[in-house]
N, CA, C and O atoms as a Tripos MOL2 file, in Angstrom:
@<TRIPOS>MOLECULE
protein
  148   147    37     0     0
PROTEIN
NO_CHARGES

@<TRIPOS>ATOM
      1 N         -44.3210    4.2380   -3.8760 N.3       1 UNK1
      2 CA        -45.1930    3.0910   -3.7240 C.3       1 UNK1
      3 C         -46.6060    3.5250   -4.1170 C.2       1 UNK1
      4 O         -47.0250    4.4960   -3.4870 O.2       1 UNK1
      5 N         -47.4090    3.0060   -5.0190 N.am      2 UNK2
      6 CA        -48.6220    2.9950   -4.9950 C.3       2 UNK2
      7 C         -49.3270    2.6580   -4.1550 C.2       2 UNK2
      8 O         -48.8520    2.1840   -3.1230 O.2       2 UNK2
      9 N         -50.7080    2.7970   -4.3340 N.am      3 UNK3
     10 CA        -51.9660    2.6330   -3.6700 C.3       3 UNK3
     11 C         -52.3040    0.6040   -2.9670 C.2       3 UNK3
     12 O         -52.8370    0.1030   -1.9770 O.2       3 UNK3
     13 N         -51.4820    0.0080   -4.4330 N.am      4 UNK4
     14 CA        -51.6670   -1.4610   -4.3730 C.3       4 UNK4
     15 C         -50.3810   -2.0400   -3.3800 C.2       4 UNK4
     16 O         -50.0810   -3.2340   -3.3800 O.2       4 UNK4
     17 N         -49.7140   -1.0900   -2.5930 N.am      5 UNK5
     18 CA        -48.7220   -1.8460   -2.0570 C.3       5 UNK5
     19 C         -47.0460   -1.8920   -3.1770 C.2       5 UNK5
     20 O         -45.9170   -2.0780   -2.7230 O.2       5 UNK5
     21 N         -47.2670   -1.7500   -4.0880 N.am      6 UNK6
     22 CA        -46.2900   -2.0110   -5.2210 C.3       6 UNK6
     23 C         -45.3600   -0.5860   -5.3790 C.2       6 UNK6
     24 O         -45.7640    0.5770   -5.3720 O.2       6 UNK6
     25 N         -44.3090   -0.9750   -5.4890 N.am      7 UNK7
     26 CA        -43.0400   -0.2240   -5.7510 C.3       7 UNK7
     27 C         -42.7190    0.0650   -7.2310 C.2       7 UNK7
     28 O         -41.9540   -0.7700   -7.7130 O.2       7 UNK7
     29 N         -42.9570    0.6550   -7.7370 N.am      8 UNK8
     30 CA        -42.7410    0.9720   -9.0380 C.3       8 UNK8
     31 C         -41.3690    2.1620   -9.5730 C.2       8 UNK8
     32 O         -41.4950    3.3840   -9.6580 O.2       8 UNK8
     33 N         -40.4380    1.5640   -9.7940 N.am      9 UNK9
     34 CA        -39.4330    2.6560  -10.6170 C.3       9 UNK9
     35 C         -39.4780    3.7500  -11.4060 C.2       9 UNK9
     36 O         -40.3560    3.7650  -12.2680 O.2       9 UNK9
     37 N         -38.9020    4.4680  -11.3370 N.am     10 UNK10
     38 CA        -39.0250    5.7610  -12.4350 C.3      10 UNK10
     39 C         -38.6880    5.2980  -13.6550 C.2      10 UNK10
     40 O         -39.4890    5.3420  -14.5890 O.2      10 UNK10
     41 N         -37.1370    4.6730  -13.8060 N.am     11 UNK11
     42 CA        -36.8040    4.3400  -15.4020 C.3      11 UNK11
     43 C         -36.7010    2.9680  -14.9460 C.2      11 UNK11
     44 O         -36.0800    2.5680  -13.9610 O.2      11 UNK11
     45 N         -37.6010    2.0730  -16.0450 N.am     12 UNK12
     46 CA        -37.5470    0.6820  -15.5230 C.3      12 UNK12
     47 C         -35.8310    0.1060  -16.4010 C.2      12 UNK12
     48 O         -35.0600   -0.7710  -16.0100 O.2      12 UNK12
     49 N         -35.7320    0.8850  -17.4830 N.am     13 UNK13
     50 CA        -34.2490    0.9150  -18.3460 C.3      13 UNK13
     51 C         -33.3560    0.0330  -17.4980 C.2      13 UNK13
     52 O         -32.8960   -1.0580  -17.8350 O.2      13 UNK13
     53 N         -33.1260    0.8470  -16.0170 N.am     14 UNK14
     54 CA        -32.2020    0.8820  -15.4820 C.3      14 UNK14
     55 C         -31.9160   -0.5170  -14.2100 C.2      14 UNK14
     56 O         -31.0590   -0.6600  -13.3380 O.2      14 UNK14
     57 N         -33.4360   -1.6140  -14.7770 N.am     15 UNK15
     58 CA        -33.1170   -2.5930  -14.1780 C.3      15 UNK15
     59 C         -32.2230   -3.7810  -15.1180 C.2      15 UNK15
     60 O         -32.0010   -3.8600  -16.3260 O.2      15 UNK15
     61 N         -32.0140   -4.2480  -14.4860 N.am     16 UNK16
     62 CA        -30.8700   -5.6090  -15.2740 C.3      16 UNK16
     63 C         -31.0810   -6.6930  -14.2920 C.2      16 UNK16
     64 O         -31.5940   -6.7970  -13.1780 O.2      16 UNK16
     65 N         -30.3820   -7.5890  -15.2900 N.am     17 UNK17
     66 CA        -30.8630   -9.3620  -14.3710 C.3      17 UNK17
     67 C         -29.5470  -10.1650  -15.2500 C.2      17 UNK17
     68 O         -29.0660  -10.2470  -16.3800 O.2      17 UNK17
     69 N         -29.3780  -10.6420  -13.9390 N.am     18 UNK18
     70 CA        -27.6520  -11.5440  -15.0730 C.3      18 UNK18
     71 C         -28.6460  -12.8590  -15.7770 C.2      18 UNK18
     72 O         -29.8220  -13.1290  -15.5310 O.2      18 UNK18
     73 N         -28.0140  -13.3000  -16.3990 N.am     19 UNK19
     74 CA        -28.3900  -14.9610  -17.0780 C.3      19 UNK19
     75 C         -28.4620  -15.8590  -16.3170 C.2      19 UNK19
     76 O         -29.4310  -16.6120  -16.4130 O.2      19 UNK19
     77 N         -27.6770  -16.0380  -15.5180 N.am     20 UNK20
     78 CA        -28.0230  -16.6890  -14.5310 C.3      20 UNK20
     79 C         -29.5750  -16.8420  -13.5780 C.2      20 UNK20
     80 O         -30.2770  -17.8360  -13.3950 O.2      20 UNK20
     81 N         -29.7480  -15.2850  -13.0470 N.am     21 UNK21
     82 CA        -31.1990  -15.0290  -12.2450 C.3      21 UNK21
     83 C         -32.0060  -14.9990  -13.7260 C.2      21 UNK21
     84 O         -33.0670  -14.4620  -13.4080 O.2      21 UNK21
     85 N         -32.0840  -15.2770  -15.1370 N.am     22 UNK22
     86 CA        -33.0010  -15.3220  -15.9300 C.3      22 UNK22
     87 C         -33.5050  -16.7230  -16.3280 C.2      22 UNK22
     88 O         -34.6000  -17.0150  -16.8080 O.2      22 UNK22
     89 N         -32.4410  -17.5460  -16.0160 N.am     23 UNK23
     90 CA        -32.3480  -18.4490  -16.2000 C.3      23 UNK23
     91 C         -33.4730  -19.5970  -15.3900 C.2      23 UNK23
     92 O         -34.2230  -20.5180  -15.7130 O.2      23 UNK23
     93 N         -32.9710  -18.7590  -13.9580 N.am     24 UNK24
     94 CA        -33.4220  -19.6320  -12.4160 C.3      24 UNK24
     95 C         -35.2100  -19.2010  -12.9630 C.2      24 UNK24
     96 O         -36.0960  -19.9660  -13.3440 O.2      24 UNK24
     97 N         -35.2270  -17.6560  -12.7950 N.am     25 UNK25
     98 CA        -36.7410  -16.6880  -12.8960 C.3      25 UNK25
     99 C         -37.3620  -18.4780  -13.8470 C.2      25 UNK25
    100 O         -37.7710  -19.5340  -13.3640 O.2      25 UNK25
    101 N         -37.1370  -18.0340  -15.3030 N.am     26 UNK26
    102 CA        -37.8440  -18.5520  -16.0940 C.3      26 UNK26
    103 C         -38.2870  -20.5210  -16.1660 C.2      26 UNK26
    104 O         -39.1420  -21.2060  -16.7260 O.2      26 UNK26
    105 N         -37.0480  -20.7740  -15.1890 N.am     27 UNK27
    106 CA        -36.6760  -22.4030  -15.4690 C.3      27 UNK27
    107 C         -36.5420  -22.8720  -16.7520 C.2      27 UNK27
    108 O         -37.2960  -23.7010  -17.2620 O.2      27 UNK27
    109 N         -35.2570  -22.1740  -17.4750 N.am     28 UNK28
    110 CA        -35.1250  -23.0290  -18.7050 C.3      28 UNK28
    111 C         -33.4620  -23.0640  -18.6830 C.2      28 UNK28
    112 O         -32.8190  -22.2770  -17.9890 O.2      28 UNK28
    113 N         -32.8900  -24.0030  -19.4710 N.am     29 UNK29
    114 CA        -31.5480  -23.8310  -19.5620 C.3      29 UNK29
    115 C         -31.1730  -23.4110  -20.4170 C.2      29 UNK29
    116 O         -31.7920  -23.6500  -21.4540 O.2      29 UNK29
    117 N         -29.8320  -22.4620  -20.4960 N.am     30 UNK30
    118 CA        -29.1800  -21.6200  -20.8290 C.3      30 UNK30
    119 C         -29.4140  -21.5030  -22.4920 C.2      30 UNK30
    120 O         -29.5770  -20.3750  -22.9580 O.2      30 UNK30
    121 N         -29.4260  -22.3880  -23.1690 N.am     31 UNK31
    122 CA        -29.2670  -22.2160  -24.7080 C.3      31 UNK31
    123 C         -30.8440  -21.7190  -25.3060 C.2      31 UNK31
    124 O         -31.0130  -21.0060  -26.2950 O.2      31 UNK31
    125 N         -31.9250  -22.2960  -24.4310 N.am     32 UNK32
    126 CA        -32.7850  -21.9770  -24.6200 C.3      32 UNK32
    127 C         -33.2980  -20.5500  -24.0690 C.2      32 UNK32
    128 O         -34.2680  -20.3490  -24.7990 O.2      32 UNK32
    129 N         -33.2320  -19.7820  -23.4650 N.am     33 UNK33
    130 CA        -32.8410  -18.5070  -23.0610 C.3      33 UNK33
    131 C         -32.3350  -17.8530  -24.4440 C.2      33 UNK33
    132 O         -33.0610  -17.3490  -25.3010 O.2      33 UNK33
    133 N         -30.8140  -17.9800  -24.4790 N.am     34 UNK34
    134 CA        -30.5450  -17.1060  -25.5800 C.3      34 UNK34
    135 C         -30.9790  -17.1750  -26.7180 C.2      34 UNK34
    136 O         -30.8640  -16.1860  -27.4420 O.2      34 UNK34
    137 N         -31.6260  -18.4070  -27.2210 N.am     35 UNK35
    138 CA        -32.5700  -18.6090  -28.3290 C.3      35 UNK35
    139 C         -33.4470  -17.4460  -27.9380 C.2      35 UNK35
    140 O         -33.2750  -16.4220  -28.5980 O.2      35 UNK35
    141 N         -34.2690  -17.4210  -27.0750 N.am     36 UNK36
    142 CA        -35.3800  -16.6510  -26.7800 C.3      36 UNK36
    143 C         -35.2020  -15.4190  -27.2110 C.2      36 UNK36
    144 O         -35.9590  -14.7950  -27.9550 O.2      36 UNK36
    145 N         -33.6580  -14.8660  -26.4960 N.am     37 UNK37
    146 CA        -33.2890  -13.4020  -27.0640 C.3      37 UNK37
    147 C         -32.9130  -12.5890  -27.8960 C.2      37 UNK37
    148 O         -32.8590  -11.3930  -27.6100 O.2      37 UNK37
@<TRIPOS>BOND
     1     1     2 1
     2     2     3 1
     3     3     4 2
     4     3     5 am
     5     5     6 1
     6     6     7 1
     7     7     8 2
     8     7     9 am
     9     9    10 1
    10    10    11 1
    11    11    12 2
    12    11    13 am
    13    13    14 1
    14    14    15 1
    15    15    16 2
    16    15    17 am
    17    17    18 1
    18    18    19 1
    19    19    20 2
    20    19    21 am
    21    21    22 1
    22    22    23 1
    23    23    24 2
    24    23    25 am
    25    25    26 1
    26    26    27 1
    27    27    28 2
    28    27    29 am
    29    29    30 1
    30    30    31 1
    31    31    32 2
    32    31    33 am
    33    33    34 1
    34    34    35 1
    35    35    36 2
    36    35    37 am
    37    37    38 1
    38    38    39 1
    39    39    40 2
    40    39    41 am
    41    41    42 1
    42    42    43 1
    43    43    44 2
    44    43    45 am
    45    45    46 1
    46    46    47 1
    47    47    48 2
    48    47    49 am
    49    49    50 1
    50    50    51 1
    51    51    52 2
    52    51    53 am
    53    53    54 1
    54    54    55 1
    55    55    56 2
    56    55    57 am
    57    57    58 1
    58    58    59 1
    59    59    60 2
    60    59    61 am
    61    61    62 1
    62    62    63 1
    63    63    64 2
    64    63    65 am
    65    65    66 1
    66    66    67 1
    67    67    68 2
    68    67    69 am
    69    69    70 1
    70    70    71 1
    71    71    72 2
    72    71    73 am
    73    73    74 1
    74    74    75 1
    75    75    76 2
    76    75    77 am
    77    77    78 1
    78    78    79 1
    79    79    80 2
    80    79    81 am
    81    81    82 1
    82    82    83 1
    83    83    84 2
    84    83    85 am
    85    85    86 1
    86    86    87 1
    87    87    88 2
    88    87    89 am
    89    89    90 1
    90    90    91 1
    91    91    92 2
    92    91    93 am
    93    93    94 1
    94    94    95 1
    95    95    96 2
    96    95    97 am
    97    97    98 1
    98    98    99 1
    99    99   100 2
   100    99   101 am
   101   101   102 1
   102   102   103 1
   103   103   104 2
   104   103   105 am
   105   105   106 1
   106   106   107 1
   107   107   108 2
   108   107   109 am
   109   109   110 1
   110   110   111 1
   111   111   112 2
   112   111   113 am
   113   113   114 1
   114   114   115 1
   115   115   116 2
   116   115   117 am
   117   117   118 1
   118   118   119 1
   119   119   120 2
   120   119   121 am
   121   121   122 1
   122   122   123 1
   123   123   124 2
   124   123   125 am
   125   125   126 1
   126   126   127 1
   127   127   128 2
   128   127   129 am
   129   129   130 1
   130   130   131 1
   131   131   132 2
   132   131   133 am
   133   133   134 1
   134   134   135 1
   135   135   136 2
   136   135   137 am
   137   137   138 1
   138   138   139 1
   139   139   140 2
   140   139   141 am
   141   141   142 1
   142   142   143 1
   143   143   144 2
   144   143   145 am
   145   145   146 1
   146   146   147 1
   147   147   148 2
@<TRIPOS>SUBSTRUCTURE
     1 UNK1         2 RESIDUE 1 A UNK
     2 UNK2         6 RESIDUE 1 A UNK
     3 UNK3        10 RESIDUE 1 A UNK
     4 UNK4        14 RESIDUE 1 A UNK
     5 UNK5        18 RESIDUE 1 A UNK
     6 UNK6        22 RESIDUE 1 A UNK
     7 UNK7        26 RESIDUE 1 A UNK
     8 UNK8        30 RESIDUE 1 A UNK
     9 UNK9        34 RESIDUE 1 A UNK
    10 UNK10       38 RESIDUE 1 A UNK
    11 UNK11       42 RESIDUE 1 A UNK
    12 UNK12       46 RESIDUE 1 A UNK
    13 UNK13       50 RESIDUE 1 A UNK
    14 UNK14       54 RESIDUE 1 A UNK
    15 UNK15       58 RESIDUE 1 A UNK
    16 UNK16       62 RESIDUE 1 A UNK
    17 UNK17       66 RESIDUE 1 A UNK
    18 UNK18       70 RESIDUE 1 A UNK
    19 UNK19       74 RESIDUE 1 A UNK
    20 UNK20       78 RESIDUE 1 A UNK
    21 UNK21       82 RESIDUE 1 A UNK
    22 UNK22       86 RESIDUE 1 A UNK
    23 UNK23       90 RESIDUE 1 A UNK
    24 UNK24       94 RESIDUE 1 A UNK
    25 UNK25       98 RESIDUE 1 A UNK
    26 UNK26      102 RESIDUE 1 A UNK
    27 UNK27      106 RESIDUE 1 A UNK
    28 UNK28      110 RESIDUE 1 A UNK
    29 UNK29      114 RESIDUE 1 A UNK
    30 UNK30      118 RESIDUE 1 A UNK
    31 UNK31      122 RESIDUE 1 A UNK
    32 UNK32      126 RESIDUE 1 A UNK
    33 UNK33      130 RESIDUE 1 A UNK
    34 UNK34      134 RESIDUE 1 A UNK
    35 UNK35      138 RESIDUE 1 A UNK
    36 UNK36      142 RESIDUE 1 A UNK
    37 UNK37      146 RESIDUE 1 A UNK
């Protein structure tokens, strides 16, 4: 943890997020998402 309260990872690599929680995070639906990617 830093100084600011914040948790910071060693390898950020090793985070992942399904489509679903990217979906909800961003508020867009699905086709528009994978456009994005």
């Amino acid at each position: 943890m830093n100084p600011d309260n914040i948790i910071m990872t060693e390898n950020v690599t090793d985070i992942w997020m399904s489509e679903p929680e990217l979906v909800e995070l961003f508020g867009v639906i699905v086709p528009t998402l994978r456009a994005a990617i």
